[in-house]
N, C-alpha and C positions, 0 to 999 in steps of 0.2 A: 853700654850695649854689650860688649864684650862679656860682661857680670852677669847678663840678664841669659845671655847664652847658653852659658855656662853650665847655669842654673834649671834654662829650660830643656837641654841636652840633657844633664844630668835625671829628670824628672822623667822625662821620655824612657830613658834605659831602667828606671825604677819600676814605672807601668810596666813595660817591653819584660823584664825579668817575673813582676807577679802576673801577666798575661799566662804567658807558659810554664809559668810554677803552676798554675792548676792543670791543662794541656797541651799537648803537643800533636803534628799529625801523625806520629805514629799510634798514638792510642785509638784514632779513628779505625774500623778495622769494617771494609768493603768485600762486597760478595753480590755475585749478580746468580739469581737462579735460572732455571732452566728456560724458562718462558719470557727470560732477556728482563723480569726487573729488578731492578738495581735498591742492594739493603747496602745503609749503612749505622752503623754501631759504635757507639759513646756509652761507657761505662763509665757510672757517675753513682756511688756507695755513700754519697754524704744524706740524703734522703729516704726513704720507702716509697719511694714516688719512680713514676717513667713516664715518656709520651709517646706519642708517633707522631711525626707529620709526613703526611703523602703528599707530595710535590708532582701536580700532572703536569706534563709539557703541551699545556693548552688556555688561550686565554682570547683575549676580542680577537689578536693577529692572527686567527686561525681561521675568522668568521671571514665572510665576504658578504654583500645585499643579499637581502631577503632572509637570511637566517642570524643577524646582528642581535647579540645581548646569549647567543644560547651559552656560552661558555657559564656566565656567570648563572644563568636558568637552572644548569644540570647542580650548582651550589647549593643552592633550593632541593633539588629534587633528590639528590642524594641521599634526604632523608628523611625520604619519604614512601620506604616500602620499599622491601623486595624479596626474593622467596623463602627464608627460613625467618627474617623479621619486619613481621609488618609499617603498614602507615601507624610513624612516630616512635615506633620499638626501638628505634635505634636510639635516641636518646635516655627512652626510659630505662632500656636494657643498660647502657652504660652507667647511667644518673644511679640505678640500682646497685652497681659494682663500686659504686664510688666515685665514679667519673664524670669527666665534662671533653667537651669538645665545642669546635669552632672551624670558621672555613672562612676565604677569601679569596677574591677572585682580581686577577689584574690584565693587563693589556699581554701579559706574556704565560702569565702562568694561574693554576686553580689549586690552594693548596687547601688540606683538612687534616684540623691537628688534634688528639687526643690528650686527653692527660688525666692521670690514673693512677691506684695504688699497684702495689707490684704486682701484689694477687689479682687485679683485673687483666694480666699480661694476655692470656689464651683468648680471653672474651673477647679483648677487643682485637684480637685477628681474626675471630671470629666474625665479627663485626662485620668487619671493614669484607676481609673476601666476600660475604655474604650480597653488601651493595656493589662491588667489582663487577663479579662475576654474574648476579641477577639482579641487576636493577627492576623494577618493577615500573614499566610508564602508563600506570590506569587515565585512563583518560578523565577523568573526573579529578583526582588529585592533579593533573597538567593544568586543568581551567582554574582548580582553586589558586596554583602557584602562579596562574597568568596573570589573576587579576595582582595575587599580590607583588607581582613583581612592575607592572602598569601603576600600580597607585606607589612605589617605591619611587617609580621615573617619573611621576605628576610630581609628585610631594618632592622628592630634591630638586626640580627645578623650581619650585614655588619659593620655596624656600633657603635656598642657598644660591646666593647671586655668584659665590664662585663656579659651583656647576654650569649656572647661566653661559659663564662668559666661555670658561676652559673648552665647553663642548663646541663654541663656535668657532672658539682661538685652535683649537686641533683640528677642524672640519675645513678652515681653509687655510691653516700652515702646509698642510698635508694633501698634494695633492692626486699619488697614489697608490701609497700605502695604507693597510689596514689600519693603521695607529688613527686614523682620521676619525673612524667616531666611538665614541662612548663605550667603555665595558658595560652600562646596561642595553644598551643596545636602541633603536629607532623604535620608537613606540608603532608603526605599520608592522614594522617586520616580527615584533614582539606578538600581535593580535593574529598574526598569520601562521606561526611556528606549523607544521602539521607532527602529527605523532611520526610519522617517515622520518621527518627535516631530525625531530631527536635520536630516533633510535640509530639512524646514518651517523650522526655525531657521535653520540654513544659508543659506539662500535668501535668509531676509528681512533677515538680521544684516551678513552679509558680500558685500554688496553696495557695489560700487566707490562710491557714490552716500552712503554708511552711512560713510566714513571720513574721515580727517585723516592726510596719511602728511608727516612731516618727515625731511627730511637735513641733518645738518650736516658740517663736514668741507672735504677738500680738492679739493672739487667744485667744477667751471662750473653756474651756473646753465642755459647754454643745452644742455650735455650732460645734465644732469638732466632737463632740460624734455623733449628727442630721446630719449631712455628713457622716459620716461612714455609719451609722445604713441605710442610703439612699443608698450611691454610693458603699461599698463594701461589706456590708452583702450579698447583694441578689448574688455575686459568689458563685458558686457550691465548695464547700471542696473536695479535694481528699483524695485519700489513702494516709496515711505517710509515704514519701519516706524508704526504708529500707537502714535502720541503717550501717556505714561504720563499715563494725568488722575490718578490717584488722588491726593487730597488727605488728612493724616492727620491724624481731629479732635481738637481741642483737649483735651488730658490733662483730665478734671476730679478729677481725686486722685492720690496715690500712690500706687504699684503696687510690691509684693514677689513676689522670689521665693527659694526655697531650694533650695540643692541640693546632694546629699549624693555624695562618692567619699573615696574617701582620701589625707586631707591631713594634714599635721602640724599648721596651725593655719590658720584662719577666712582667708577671700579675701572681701574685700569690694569691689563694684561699685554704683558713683553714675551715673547716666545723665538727662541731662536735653535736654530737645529743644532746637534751635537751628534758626537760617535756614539754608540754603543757603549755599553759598561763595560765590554772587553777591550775597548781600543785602552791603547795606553796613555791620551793623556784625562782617561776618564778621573786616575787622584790627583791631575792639576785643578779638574774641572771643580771635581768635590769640596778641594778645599777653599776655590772661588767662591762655591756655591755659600761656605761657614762664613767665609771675611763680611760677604755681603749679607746676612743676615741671621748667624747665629745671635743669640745676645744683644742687649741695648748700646755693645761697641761697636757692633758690626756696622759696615760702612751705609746700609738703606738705612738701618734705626735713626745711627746718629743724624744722619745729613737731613732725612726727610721728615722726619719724629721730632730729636733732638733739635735740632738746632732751626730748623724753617718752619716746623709747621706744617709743613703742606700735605702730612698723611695720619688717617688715624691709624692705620694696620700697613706692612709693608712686608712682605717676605719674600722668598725666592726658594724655589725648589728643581730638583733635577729626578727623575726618577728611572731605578733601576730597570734596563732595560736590553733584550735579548739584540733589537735594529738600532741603527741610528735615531733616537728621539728627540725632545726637546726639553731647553731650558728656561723656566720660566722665571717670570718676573711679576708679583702682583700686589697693586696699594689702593686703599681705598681711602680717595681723597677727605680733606678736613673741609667742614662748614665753608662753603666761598670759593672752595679751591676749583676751576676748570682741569678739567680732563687733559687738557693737552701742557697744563703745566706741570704736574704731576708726569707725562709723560714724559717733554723734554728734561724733567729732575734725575727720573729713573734713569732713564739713559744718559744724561751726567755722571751719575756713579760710575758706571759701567765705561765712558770714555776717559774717565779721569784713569783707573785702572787700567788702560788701554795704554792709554799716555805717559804714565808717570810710576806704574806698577804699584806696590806694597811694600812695609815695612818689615825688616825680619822679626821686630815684636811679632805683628800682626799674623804673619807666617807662623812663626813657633806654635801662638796662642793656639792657632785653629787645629795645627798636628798634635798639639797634647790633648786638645779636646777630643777628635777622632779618635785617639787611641783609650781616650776615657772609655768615651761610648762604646768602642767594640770591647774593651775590660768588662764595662756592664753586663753589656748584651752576653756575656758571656760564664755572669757568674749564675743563671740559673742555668736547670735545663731544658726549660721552654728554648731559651734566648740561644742554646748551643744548637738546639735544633733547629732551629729558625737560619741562623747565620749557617751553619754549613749547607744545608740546601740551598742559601740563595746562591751561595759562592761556588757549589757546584754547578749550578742553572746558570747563573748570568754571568760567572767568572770563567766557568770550565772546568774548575776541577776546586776540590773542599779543599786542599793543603794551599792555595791560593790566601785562605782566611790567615794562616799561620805565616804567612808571607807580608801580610797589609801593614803591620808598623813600618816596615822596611821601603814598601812603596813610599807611601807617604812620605817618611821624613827623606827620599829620594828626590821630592818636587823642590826644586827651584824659586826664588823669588822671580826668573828668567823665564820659566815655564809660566808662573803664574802670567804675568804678563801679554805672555807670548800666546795664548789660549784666550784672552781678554783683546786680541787684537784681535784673532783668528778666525774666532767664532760670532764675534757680538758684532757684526757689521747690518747696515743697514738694511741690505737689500738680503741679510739672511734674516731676516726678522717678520711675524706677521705680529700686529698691534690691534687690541680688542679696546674699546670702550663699551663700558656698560652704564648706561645713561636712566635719568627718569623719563618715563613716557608720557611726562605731563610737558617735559623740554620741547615734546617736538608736534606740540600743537601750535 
């Protein structure tokens, strides 16, 4: 054991030295302009390439009834028309420079990322200010984007039994915080949007003052800077959107729910509440999250795959997040298998960990993998811009990112445990089955 340590110590300080052989946070180099928003800067000369990613501080947790799915709508809509480039230009205009873009939208945040040769650097500030500052809401392109955003939310629920279930398992984990339903939103509220209900959102969301925009790439900082200081200062700042209070009270039991389409056999969902990605024991949490379902070692493959039977898919995921969210749990049982045995399984793993904690194998494995992964994520410059804006968003600040081996191999086999007791109780938990609807005739 001691050899295996050693070994996997020494491996960690290996990754940990070629992480920051390529960066460090002082190469990062931050500047906020006039109109409050916030540039940050990664100069990266190994390519003829750069990106943007514009990170809004807006996502479902900003909706409330009746106006549920607009965060993700305006993803849609963003590109589609505004006053120097019309419905679709934006993609043409870029596609024509060389470029490609994309967007995604989540419960906290709506990012849109560019990526381009270096000579498309002006264009696409031209771009982007262009939809900023004039979006264009024709009401004709609104109905085309309704319907397709309505047959987006028929078709994932048709189709994806985890949609099915997650959308119930958050609908009654949650009972009054935003996180409760869906980033596309309630199919009523979606039919209902009025042009007001957008251009209200609009206003207060996509406000130069409301974002984080990062480039990496083979950019000057001081020609990045002479484009902003051009193409996005001169946007008017709004008010700052008001602050989400909502705090969501303490579970006092366990909540079920069931739900019936047609499945071959029983989907089970485990949900239980956690901190925010800023609490501290969110790298206990994360590397609970690896033990139990990274790889065919991890403790659901083995126990419920490997060695019983009893699941043909198992995994577990935790997802970044600005409030306190949830941890989930989800397997979809094998031929024969009942629902509720599958579910006393799941929560075996989960007590056994409670009970009797983890191995320092076990421990090391999943800290060398983390640190793989952010090594990865961080050898292009997608993946550099990607991770410093989350880590500014949901960490607080980008040098955080250059901080995370440290976290990590920080956790405790004592923490693990102690987070394994903490969180994963009974009555913090709401439990989804997803059943066939032929079962319950």
């Amino acid at each position: 054991m001691k050899q295996f340590k050693k070994f996997s110590l020494s491996l960690l300080l290996l990754l940990s030295q070629a992480l920051f052989a390529q960066n460090k946070a002082s190469d990062v180099v931050s500047f906020t302009l006039k109109n409050g928003m916030k540039v940050m800067v990664l100069e990266d000369h190994s390519i003829p390439n750069a990106n943007m990613y514009l990170f809004w501080k807006v996502g479902s947790r900003n909706e409330y009834p009746g106006i549920t799915g607009l965060s993700h709508f305006f993803e849609h809509m963003m590109f589609n028309g505004s006053k120097k480039y019309g419905p679709k230009m934006f993609d043409r205009t870029m596609e024509a420079a060389g470029g490609s873009n994309n967007a995604y939208t989540t419960e906290n945040l709506t990012v849109y990322t560019d990526w381009f040769p270096i000579q498309a650097l002006e264009t696409i500030f031209d771009l982007e200010a262009d939809r900023i500052a004039n979006l264009d809401l024709d009401p004709e392109m609104v109905e085309s984007e309704r319907g397709v955003v309505l047959s987006e939310r028929s078709t994932g629920l048709e189709n994806s039994n985890f949609r099915n279930i997650s959308e119930q398992v958050k609908g009654a984990a949650f009972l009054a915080h935003p996180y409760r339903w869906s980033v596309i939103g309630y199919e009523s509220d979606i039919k209902n949007w009025s042009i007001e209900d957008l251009q209200t959102y609009f206003d207060t969301y996509y406000a130069p003052n409301n974002a984080v925009v990062v480039i990496s790439g083979d950019v000057s900082v001081s020609e990045v800077k002479k484009l902003a200081v051009q193409y996005f200062e001169p946007i008017v700042s709004k008010a700052t959107p008001r602050a989400i209070h909502t705090v969501e009270p303490e579970q006092m039991g366990q909540k079920r729910v069931m739900v019936r389409k047609q499945v071959s056999t029983p989907n089970v969902m485990l949900a239980y509440h956690v901190p925010e990605t800023k609490h501290s024991d969110y790298y206990a949490l994360d590397l609970l999250n690896a033990i139990l379902s990274d790889g065919n070692s991890s403790r659901l493959y083995s126990e419920l795959i490997d060695k019983k039977q009893l699941a043909t898919s198992v995994f577990s995921y935790m997802p970044e997040s600005i409030d306190p969210n949830l941890f989930y749990l989800y397997g979809v049982a094998s031929p024969g298998v009942q629902a509720e045995t599958l579910e006393q399984e799941m929560v075996s793993v989960i007590e056994t960990i409670a009970i009797e904690g983890v191995s320092e194998r076990e421990l090391q494995k999943v800290k060398n993998q983390k640190l793989v992964a952010l090594y990865n994520s961080l050898e292009t410059i997608d993946g550099k811009s990607n991770t410093l804006g989350t880590y500014e968003l949901y960490f607080g600040d980008y040098r955080k990112m250059f901080d995370a081996p440290k976290s990590y191999e920080k956790v405790t086999l004592e923490d693990i445990q102690r987070v394994a007791q903490q969180y994963f109780k009974k009555d913090n938990s709401t439990v989804g089955f997803l059943m066939d609807k032929a079962d319950s005739l």
